[in-house]
N, C-alpha and C positions, 0 to 999 in steps of 0.2 A: 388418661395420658393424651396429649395432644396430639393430632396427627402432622405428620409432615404435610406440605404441599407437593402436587404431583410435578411440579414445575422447580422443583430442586432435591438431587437427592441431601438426606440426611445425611450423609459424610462430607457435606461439601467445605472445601480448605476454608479457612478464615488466614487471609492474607494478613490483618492484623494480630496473627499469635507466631506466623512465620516472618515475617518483614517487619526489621526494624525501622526503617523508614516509612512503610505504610502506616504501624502503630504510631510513631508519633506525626505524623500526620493527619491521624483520624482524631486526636486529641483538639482541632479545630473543625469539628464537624459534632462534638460529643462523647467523642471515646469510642472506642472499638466497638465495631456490631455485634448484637445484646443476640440470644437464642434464640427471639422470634426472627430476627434480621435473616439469622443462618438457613433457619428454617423453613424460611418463605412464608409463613402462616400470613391471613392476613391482607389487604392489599398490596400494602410494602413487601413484593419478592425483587428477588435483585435486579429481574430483570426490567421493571417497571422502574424501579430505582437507577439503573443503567442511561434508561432510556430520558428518565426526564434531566437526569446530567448532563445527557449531549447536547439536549436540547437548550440546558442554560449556557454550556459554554460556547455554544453555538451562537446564539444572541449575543453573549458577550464581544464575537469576534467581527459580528456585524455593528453592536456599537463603534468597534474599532474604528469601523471604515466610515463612521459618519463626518469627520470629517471632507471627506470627497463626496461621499452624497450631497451633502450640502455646498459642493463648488469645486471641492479638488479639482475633480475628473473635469472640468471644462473651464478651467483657468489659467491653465499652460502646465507645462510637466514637471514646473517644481514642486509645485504644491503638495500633489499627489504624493509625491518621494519621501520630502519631507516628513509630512506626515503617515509616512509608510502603511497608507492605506489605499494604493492603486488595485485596479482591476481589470483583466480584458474585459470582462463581461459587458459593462456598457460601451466600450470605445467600439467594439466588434458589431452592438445592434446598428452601429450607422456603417461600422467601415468592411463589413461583410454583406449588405445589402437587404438588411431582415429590417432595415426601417421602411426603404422602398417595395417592402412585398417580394424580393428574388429568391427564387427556390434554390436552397443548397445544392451545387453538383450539378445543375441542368442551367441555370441561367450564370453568364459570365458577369464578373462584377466589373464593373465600369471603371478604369484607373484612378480616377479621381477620387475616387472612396476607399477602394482598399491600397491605396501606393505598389500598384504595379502587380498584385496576389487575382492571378485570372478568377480561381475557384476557391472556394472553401479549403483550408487546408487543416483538416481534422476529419479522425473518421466516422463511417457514417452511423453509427448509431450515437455518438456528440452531436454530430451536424443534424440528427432528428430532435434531440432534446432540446439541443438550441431555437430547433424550428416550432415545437409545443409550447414554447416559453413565449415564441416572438405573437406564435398565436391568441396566447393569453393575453398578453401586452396589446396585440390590435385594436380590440374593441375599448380602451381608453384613450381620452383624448388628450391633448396636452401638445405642443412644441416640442422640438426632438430630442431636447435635454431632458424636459421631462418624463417623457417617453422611455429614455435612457435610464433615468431612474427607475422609472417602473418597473423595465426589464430586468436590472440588476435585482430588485427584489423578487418579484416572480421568479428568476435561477436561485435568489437565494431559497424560496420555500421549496422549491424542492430540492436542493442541494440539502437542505435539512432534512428532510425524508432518508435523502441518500446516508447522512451521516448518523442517523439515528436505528439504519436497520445497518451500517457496519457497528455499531456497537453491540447493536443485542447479538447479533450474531456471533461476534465474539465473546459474547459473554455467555454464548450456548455452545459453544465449540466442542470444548474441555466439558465435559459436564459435571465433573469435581470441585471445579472452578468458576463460579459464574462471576462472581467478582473482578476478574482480572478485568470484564469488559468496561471496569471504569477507566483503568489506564488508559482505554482509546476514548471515554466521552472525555476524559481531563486534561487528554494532549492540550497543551499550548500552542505549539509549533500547528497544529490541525486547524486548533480556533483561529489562529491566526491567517493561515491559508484556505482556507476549507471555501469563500468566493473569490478566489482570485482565478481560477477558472473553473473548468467542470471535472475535474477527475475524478470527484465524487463520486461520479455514475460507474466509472471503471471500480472502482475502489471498494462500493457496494455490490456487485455485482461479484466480485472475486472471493468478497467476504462469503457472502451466502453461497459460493459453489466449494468451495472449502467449508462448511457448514454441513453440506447434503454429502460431501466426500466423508466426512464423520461420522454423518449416518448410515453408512454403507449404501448410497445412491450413485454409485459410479457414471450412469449415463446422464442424470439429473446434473449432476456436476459438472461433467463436462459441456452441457446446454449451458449452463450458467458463466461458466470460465470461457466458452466461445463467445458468449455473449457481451461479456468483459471487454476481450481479445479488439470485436467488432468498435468498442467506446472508446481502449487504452492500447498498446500493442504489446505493453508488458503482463497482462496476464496469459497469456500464449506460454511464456517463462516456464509455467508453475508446472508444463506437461513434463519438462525433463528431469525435476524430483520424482515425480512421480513414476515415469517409466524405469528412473533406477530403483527408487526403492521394492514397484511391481516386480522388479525382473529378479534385483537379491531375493525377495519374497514367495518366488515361484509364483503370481498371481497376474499375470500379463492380461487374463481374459478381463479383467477387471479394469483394467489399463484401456484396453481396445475399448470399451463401451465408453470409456472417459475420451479418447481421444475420437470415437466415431459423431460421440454429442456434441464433441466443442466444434470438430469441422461442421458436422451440417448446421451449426448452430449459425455460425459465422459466414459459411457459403450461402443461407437461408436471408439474411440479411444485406449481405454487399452484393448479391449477383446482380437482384433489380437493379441495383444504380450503375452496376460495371454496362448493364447491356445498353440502359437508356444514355450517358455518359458517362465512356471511360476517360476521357481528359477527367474532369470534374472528379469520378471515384479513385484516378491515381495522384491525385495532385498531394495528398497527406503524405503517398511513400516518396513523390519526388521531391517534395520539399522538404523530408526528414533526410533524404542522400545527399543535399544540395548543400542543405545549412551550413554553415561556416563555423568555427570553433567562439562559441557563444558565451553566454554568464555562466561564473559557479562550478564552468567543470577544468578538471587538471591541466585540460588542454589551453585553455585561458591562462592559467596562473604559468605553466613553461611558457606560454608565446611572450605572456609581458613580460616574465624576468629573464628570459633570454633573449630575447629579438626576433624566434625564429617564424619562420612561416609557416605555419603546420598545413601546409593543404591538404596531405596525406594523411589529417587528422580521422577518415573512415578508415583507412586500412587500420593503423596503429590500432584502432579502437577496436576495430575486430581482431586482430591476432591477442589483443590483451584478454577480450573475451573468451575469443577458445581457449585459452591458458588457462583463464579462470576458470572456467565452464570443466574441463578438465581437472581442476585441482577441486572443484565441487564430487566429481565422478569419481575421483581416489577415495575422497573421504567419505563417501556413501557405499562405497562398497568396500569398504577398510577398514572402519570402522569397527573397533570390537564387538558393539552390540549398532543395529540398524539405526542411525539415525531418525529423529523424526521428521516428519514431513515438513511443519512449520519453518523448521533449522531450516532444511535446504532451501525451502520457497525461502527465509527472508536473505540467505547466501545469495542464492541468484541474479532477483533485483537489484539486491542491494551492490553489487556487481557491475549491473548493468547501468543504474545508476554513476558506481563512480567511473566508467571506461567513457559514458555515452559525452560528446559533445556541448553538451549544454547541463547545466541543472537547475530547472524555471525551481523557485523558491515553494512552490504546489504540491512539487514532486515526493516532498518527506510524506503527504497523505499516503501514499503507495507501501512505504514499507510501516507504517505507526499499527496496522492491525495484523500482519508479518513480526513485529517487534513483540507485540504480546503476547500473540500464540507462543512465539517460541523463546522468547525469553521475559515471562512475568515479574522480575525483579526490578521497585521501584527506583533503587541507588539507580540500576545501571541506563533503565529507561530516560529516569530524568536526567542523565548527564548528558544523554546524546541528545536530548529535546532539549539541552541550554544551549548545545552546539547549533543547532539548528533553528532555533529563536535569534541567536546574535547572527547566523547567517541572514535569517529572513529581516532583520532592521538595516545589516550590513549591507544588503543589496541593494536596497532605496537611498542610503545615504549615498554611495557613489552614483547611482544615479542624479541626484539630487548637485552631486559633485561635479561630474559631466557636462549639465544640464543649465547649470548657473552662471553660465559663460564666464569673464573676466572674476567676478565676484568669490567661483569655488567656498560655497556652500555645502559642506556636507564632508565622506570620506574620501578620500585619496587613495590613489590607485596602490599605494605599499597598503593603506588600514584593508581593503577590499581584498587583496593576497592574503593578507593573514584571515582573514574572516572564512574564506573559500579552503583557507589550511585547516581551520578546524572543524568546515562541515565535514570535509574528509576526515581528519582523524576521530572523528565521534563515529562517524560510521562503523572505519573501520576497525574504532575500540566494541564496538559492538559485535560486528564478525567477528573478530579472536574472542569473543567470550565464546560463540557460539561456537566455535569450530574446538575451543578446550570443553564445550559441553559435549559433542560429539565424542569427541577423544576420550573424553572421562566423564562416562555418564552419571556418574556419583554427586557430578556437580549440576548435573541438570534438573533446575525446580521441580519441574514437572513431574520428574522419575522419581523425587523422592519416596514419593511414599509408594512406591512397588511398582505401578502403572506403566505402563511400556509407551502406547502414541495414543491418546486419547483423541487427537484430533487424524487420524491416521485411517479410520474405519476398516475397511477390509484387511489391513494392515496392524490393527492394535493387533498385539499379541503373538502375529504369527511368526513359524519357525522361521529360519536364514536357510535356502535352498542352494545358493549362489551367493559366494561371499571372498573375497581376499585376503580372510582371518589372517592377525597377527600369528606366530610358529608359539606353540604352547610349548612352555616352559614347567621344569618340576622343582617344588620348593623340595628340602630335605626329608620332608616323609611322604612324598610321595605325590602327592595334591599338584593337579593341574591346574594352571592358571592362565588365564585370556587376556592379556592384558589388564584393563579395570573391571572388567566383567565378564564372565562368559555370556556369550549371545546368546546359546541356548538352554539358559538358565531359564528361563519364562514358563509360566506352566502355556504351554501352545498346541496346537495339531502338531501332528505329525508332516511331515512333510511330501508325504506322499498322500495327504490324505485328501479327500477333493476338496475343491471352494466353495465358499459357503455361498450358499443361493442370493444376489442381488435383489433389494426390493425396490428395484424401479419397476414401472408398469410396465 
């Protein structure tokens, strides 16, 4: 008998016997994965296989943009639009001051290079990657287009790094499931954005601290999620699933070691730049308070079809937030049985995403390995990633439209309202799945087949300490019923029973 490989268990789901959309899907690939596939035997285990799919469709989203490698980016700004393959990456090596040799955050950039941006406005563990990259870029020669070429592939190879440990990582998350991690190397919407700037680093970094959170590494996790926090500011987010579901859980101590990792993680990183320059280390938070009601987000699309001035566009934004953030808080603690973690992480973002001011077209990379943890299902994936594809063409063409003076080349400020109406409703056709998976966990993939949070760690399995249970109800003979499930249905600890030992060092 053959042995399994130690790098998948032998139960693991075959998405092609559950997804009908996956199965005829794989029918362009050769038909559904054969028992050594399942198995891992071999070289081919999935997650090898994961890994070199991100990497082709990675390449693919870099062929995209050869048209501006080859001249877009320094032709004028139609080009670029046009062929919806712009990118900060190069514009930023000249107009942030890393073709002159200027250190992120301690030297001022000169007006003429960045149009009036004193400091770097990104934080500082981007503003380091940026600075490794420009590194690498120095010792080639070349004129400062070319140069600018360079740089943009230099972030792309490691932007590739980035996007290929978010996939295995998700593809080790679930350990039932290693497969799902294709749905993140196959994103569209990803390849398509994954060099238009750095989120990558955020992106990967969140994936693997959610990975060691899986493995019951609480403090590991939180270093990693600080460390995120430090690149992106939305993985900071992912501490308030967390602290609800610790708290229903009775498991807080587990919590604190998460939340004790992520601050020194992140105070270990930004204090040196706060003491040498605090101008330069605030200029990311003052110029995320400052920004004006920008591309892509709701606040755009009411300002153009009503007229109004939203200056008040942070307050608004924040009180829709705690509303949400609070209706995230109901249903985590109300829930019949404990949500999983993945849910509420991709609720939150995804949240924060539609409330926030802007939505740069990059941004869908944030929630695409969010979307798979918690909701595996191809239909519903790829519906919100067509939404997100025709946003990411639709933004360039109004550009393109803007941009073309007399001539208006491109889309029109009504076709760019409807484009921006459907990033939003893909989204938030995504959250009401996820929020009837919470309500009704019968419908959640992942629970089908018995498993409570897989990607939950200290969290799979255990009792409900602290809970807002719906009032149990009696059918006719007698049988009590929880809504769609009792919560503490699970074979679990007791609840008073201790926690189980952390294996962080």
């Amino acid at each position: 008998m053959t042995r399994a490989s130690p790098t998948e268990p032998p139960t693991a789901v075959r998405p092609t016997e559950e997804d009908r959309v996956s199965a005829a899907g794989s029918e362009l690939l050769g038909g559904p994965v054969g028992r050594r596939g399942v198995g891992g035997t071999g070289w081919w285990n999935p997650f090898r296989v994961v890994a070199l799919v991100a990497i082709g469709m990675f390449a693919l989203g870099m062929v995209q943009k050869l048209p501006c490698y080859n001249g877009g980016w320094f032709t004028g700004e139609t080009s670029q639009y046009i062929h919806a393959c712009y990118s900060d990456i190069p514009h930023l090596f000249s107009g942030r001051g890393f073709a002159d040799g200027l250190v992120p955050y301690l030297d001022r950039i000169p007006e003429h290079l960045s149009g009036g941006m004193e400091y770097l406005e990104y934080p500082v563990l981007t503003g380091a990657f940026m600075q490794v990259a420009a590194w690498l870029t120095a010792p080639l020669s070349g004129d400062v287009q070319e140069r600018e070429q360079l740089y943009w592939m230099v972030n792309a190879g490691m932007l590739m790094v980035c996007a290929v440990v978010t996939a295995v990582c998700v593809a080790r998350t679930h350990r039932r499931r290693p497969w799902d991690g294709l749905l993140v190397a196959l994103a569209p919407a990803a390849a398509l954005t994954a060099t238009i700037n750095w989120d990558l680093l955020a992106v990967a970094l969140t994936a693997l601290g959610m990975l060691l959170w899986a493995r019951s590494r609480p403090l590991a996790a939180g270093l990693l999620l600080g460390l995120a926090t430090a690149a992106k500011l939305y993985p900071a987010l992912l501490l308030g699933p967390l602290l609800l579901l610790c708290w229903r859980a009775g498991r807080m101590r587990p919590f604190g070691r998460a939340l004790f990792g992520a601050t020194a993680a992140w105070l270990c990183v930004n204090i040196p730049v706060m003491l040498a320059s605090w101008d330069g280390w605030s200029k990311f938070y003052t110029f995320s308070q400052e920004r004006p009601v920008d591309f892509g987000s709701v606040w755009l699309l009411l300002q153009q079809r009503t007229g109004w001035n939203l200056e008040d566009a942070n307050d608004y934004a924040t009180v829709l937030m705690a509303l949400g953030c609070a209706g995230i808080a109901a249903l985590a603690l109300a829930a019949p049985r404990r949500p999983r973690f993945a849910t509420l992480a991709f609720l939150v973002v995804a949240l924060f995403i539609l409330t926030n001011k802007v939505y740069s077209p990059q941004y869908v990379l944030w929630l695409v390995p969010l979307a798979v943890l918690a909701r595996p299902r191809w239909r519903d994936f790829l519906i919100w990633q067509a939404c997100e594809c025709l946003y990411f063409l639709g933004i360039w063409m109004y550009l393109a439209y803007t941009g073309s003076g007399d001539d208006h080349h491109g889309l029109p400020p009504g076709g760019y309202q409807v484009v921006i109406l459907i990033h939003l409703l893909g989204t938030l056709y995504l959250c009401a799945v996820l929020v009837r998976d919470a309500l009704r966990p019968d419908h959640d993939t992942v629970r089908r087949d018995g498993s409570d949070d897989p990607g939950g760690g200290i969290l799979d399995g255990a009792s409900d300490v602290r809970a807002f249970r719906p009032r149990a109800r009696h059918s006719a003979k007698g049988a009590v019923h929880w809504g769609a499930e009792d919560p503490n249905s699970l074979a679990a600890p007791s609840p008073s029973a201790p926690e189980p030992p952390s294996r962080d060092p």
